[in-house]
MOPAC internal coordinates of N, CA, C and O (Angstrom, degrees):
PM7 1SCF
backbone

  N    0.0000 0     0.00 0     0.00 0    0    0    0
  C    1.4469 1     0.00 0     0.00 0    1    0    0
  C    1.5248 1   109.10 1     0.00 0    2    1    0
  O    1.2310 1   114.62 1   -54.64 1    3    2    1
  N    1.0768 1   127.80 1   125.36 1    3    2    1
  C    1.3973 1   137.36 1   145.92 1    5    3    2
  C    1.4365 1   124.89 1   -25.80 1    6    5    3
  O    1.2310 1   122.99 1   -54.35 1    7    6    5
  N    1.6934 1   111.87 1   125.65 1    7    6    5
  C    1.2578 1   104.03 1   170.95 1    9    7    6
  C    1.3227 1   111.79 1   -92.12 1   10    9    7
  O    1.2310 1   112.71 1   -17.95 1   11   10    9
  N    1.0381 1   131.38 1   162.05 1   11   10    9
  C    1.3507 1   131.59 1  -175.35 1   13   11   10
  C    1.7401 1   111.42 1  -127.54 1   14   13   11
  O    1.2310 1   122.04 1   134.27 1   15   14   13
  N    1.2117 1   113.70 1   -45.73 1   15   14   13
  C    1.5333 1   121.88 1   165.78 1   17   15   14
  C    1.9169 1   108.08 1   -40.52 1   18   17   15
  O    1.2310 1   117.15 1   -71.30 1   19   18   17
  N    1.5575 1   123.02 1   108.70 1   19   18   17
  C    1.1382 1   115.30 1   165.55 1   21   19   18
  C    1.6327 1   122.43 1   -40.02 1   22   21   19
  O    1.2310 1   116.24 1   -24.42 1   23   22   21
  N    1.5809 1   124.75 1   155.58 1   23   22   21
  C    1.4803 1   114.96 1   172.26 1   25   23   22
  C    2.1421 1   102.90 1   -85.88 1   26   25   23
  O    1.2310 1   121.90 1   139.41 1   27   26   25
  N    1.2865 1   113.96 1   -40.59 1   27   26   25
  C    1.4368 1    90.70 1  -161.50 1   29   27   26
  C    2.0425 1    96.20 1  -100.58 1   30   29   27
  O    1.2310 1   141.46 1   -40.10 1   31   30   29
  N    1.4739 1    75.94 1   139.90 1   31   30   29
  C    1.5414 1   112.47 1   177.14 1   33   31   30
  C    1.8070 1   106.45 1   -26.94 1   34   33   31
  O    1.2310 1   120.79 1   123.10 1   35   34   33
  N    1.1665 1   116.09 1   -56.90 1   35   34   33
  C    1.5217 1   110.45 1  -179.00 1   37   35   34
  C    1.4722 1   100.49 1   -65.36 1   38   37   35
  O    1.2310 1   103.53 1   130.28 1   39   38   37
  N    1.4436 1   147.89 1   -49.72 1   39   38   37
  C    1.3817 1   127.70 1  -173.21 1   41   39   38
  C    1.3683 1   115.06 1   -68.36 1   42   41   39
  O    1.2310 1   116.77 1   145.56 1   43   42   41
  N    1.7738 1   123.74 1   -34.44 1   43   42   41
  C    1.3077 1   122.57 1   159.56 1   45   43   42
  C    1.5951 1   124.24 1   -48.67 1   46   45   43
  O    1.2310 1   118.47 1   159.45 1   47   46   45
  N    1.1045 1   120.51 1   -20.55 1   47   46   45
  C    1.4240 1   117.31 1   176.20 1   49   47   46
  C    1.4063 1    82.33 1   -89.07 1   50   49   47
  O    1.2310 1    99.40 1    73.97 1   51   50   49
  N    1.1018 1   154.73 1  -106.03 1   51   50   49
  C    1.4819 1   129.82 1  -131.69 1   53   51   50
  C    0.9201 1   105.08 1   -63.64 1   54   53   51
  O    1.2310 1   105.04 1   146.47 1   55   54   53
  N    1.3027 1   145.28 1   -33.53 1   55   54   53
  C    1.6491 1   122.55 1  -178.26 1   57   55   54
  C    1.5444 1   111.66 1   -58.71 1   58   57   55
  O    1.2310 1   123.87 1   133.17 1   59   58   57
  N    1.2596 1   110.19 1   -46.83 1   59   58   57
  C    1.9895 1   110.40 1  -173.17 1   61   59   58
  C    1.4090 1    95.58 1   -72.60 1   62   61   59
  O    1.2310 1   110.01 1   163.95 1   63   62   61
  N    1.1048 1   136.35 1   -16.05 1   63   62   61
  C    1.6310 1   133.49 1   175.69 1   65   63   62
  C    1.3749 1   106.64 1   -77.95 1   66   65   63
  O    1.2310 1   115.99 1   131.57 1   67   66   65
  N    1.9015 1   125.22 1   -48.43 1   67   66   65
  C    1.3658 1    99.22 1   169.11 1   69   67   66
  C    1.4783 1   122.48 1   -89.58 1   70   69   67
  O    1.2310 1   117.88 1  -168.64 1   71   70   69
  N    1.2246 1   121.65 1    11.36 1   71   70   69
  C    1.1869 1   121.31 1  -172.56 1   73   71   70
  C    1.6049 1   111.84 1   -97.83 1   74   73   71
  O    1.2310 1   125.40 1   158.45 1   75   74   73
  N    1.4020 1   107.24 1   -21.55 1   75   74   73
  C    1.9219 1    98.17 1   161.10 1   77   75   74
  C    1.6220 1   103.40 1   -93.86 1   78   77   75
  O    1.2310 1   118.82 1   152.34 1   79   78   77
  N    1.1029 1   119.86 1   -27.66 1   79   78   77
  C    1.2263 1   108.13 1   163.31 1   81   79   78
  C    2.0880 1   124.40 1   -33.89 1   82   81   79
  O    1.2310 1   132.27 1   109.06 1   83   82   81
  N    1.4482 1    93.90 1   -70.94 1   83   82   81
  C    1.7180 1    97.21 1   159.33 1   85   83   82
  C    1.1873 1   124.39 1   -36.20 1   86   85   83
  O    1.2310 1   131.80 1   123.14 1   87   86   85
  N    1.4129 1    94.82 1   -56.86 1   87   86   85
  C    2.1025 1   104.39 1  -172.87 1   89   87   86
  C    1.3712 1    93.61 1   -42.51 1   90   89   87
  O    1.2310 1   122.03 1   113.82 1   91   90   89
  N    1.4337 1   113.72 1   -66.18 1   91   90   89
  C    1.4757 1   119.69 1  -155.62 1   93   91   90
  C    1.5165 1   122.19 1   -70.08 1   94   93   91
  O    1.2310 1   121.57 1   167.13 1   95   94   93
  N    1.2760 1   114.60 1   -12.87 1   95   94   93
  C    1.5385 1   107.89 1   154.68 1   97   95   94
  C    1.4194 1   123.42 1  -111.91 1   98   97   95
  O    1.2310 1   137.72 1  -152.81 1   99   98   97
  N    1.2342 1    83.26 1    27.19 1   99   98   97
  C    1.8609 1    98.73 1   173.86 1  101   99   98
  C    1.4546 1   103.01 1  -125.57 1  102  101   99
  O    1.2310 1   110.95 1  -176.54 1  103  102  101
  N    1.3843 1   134.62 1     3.46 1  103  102  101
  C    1.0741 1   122.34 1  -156.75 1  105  103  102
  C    1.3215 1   103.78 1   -79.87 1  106  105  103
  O    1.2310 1   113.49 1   119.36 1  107  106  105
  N    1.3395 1   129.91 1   -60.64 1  107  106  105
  C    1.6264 1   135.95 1   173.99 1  109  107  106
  C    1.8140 1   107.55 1   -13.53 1  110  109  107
  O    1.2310 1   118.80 1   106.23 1  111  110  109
  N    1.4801 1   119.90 1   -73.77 1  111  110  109
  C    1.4548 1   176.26 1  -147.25 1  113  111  110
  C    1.5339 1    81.00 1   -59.10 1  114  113  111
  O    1.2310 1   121.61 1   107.16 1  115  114  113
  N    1.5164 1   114.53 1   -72.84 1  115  114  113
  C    1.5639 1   128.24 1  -174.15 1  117  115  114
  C    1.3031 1   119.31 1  -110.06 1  118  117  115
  O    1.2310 1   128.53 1  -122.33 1  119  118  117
  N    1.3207 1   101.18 1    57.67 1  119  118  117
  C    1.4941 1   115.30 1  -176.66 1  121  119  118
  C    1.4669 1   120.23 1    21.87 1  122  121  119
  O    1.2310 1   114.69 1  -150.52 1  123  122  121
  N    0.6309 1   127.68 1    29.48 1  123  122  121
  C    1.6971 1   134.35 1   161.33 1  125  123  122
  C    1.7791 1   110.37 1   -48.98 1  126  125  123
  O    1.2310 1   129.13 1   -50.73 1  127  126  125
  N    1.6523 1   100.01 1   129.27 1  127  126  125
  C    1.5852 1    87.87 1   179.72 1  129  127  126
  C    1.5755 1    99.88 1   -68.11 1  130  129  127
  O    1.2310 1   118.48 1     5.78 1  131  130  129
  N    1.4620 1   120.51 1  -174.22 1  131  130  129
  C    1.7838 1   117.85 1   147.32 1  133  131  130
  C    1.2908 1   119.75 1   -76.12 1  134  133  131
  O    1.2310 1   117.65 1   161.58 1  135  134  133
  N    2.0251 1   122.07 1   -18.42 1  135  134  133
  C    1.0477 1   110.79 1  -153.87 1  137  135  134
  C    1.6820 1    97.24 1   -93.32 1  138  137  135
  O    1.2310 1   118.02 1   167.39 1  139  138  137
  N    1.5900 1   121.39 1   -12.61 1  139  138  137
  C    1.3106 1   118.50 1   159.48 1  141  139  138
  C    1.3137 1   115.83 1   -66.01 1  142  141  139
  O    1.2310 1   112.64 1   129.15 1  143  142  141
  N    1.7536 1   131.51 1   -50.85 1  143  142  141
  C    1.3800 1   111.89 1  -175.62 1  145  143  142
  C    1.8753 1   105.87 1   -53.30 1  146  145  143
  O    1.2310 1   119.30 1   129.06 1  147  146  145
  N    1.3957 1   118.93 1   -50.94 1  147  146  145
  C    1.4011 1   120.88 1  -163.05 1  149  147  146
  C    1.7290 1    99.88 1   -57.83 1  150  149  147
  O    1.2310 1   107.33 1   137.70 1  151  150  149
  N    1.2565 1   141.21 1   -42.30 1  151  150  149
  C    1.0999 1   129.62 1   156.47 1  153  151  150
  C    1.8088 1   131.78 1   -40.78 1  154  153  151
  O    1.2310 1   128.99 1   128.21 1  155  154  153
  N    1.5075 1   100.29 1   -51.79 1  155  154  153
  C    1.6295 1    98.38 1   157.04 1  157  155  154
  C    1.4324 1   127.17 1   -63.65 1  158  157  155
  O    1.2310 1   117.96 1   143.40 1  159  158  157
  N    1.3550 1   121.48 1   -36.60 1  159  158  157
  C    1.3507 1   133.96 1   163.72 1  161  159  158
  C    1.9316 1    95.31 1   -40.89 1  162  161  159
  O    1.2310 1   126.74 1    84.13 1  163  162  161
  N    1.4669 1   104.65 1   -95.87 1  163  162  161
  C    1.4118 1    89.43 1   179.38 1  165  163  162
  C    2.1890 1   132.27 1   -39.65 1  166  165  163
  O    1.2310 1   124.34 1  -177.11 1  167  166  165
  N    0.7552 1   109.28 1     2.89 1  167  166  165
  C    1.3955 1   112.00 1  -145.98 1  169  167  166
  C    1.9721 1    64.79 1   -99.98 1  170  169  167
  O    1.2310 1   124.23 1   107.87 1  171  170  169
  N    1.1594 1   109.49 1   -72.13 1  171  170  169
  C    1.2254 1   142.37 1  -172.84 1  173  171  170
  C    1.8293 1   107.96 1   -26.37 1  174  173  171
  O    1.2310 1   130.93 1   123.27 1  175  174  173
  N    1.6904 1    96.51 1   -56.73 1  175  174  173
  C    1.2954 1   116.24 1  -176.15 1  177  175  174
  C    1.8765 1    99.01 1   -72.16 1  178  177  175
  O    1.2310 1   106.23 1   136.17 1  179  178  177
  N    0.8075 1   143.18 1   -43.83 1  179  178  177
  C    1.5219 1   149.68 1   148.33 1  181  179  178
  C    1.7499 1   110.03 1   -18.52 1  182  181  179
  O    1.2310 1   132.08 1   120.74 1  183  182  181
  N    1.2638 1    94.28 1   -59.26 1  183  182  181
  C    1.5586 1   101.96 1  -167.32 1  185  183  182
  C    2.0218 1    97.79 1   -73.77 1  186  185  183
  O    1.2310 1   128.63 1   141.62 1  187  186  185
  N    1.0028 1   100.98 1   -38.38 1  187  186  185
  C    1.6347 1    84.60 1   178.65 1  189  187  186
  C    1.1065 1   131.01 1   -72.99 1  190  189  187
  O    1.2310 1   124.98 1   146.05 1  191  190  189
  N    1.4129 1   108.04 1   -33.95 1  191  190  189
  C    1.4519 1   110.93 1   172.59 1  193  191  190
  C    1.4209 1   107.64 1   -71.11 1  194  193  191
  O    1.2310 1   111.42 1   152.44 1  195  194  193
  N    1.4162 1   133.76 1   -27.56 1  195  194  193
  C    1.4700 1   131.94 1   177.13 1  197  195  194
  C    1.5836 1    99.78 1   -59.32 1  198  197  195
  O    1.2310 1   121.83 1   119.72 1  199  198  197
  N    1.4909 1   114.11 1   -60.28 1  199  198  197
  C    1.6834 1   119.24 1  -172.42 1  201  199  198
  C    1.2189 1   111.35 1   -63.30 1  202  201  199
  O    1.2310 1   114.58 1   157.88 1  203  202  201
  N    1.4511 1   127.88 1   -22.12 1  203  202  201
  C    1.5527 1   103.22 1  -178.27 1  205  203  202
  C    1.8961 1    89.48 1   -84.51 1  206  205  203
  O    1.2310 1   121.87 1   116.51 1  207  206  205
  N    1.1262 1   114.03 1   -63.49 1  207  206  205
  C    1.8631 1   112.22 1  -166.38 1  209  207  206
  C    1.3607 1   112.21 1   -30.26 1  210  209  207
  O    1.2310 1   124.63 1   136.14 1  211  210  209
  N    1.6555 1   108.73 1   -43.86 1  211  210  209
  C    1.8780 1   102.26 1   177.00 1  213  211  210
  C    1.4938 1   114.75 1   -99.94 1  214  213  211
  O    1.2310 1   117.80 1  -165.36 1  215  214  213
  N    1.6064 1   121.79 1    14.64 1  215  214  213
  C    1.6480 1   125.33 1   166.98 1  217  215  214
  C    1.4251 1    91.53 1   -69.91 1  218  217  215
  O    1.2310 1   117.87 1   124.36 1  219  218  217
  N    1.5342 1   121.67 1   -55.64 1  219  218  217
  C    1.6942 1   104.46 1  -166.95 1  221  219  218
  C    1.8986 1   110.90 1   -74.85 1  222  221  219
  O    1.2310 1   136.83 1   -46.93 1  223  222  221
  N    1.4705 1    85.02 1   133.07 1  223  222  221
  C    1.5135 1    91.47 1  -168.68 1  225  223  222
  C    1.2884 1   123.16 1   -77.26 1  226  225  223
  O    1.2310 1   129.69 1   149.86 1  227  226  225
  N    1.6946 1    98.92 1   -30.14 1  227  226  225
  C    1.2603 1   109.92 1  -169.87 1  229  227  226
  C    1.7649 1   109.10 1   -96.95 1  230  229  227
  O    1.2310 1   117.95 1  -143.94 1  231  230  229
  N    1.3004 1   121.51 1    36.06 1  231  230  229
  C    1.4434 1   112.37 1  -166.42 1  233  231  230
  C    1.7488 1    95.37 1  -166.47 1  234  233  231
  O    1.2310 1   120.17 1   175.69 1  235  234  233
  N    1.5960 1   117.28 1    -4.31 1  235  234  233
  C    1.3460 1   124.21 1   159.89 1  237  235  234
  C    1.7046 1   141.32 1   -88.66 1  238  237  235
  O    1.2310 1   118.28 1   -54.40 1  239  238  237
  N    1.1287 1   120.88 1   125.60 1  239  238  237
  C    1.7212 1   117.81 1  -176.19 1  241  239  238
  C    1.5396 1    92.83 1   -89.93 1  242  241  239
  O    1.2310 1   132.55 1   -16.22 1  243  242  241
  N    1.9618 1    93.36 1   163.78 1  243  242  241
  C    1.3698 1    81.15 1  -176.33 1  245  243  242
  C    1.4285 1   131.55 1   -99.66 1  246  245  243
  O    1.2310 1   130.91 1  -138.72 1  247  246  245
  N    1.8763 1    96.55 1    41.28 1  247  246  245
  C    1.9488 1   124.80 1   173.71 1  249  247  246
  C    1.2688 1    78.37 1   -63.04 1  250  249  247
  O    1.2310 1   118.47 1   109.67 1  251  250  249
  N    1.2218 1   120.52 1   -70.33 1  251  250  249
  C    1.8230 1   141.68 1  -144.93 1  253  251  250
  C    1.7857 1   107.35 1   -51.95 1  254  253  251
  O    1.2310 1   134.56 1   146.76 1  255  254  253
  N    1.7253 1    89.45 1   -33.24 1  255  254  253
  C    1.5879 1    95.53 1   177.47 1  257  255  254
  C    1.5400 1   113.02 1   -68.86 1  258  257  255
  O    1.2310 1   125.18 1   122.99 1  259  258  257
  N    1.3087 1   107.65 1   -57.01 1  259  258  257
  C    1.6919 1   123.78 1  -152.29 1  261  259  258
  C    2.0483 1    83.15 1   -80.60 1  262  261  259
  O    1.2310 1    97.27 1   136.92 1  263  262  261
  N    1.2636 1   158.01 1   -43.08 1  263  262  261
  C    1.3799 1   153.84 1   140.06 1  265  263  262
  C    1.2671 1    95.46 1     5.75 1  266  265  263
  O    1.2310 1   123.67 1    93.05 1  267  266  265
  N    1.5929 1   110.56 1   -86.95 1  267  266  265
  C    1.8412 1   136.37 1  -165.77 1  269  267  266
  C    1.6800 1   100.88 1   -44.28 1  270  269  267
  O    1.2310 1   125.93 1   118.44 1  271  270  269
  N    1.4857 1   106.21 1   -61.56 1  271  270  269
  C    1.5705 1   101.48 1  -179.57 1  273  271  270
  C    1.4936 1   126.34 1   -54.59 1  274  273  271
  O    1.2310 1   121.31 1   129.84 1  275  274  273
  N    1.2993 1   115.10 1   -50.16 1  275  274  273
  C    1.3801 1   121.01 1   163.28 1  277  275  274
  C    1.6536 1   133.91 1   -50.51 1  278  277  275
  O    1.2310 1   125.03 1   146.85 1  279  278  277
  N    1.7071 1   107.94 1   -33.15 1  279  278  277
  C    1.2639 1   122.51 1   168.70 1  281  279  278
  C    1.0874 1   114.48 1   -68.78 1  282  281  279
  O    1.2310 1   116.02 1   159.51 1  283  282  281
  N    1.5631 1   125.16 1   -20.49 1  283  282  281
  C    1.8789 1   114.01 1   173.34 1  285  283  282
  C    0.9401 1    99.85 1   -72.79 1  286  285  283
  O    1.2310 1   111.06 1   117.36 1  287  286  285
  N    1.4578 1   134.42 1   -62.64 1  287  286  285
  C    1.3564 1   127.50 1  -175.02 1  289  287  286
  C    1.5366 1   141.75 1   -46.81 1  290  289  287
  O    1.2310 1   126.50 1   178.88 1  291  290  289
  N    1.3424 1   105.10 1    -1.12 1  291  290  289
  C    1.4755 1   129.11 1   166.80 1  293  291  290
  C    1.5414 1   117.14 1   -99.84 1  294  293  291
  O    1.2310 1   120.31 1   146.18 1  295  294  293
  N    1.6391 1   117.02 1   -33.82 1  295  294  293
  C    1.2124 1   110.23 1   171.90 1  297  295  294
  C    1.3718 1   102.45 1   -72.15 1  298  297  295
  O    1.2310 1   111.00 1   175.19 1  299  298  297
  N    1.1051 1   134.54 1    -4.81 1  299  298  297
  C    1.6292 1   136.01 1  -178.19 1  301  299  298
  C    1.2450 1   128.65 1  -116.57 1  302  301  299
  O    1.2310 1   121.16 1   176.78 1  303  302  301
  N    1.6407 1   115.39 1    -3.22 1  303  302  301
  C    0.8571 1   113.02 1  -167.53 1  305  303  302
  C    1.3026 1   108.63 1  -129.46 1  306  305  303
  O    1.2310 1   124.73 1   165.85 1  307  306  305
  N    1.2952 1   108.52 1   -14.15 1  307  306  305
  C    2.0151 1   120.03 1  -159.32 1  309  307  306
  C    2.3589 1    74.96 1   -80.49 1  310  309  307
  O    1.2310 1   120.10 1   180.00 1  311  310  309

């Protein structure tokens, strides 16, 4: 099977950025509850604030790192 999730961190933020984007104006359409998009929404909102705090290199510990890593796996996994 194909992975589809990019490997580096900057293409994963735009892909999971347009990809709940879709969900969410598709959600009605493809039966999607709301209370799953609003869970990715948050899941989502997690992961950005993790990726911008550990994008800067020079102003991140590596809490800020292991946060960021763990937060993809929730926008993808919850």
């Amino acid at each position: 099977m194909a992975d589809y999730i990019p490997k580096t961190d900057a293409e994963y933020h735009v892909w999971q950025f347009n990809l709940i984007e879709i969900l969410s104006e598709n959600a009605t359409a493809w039966g999607i509850p709301e209370e799953v998009i609003t869970s990715l929404k948050t899941a989502q909102a997690r992961w950005t604030t993790a990726y911008e705090k550990a994008s800067n290199k020079q102003n991140r510990t590596s809490a800020d790192v292991i946060t960021k890593n763990g937060s993809s796996q929730k926008v993808v996994g919850d």
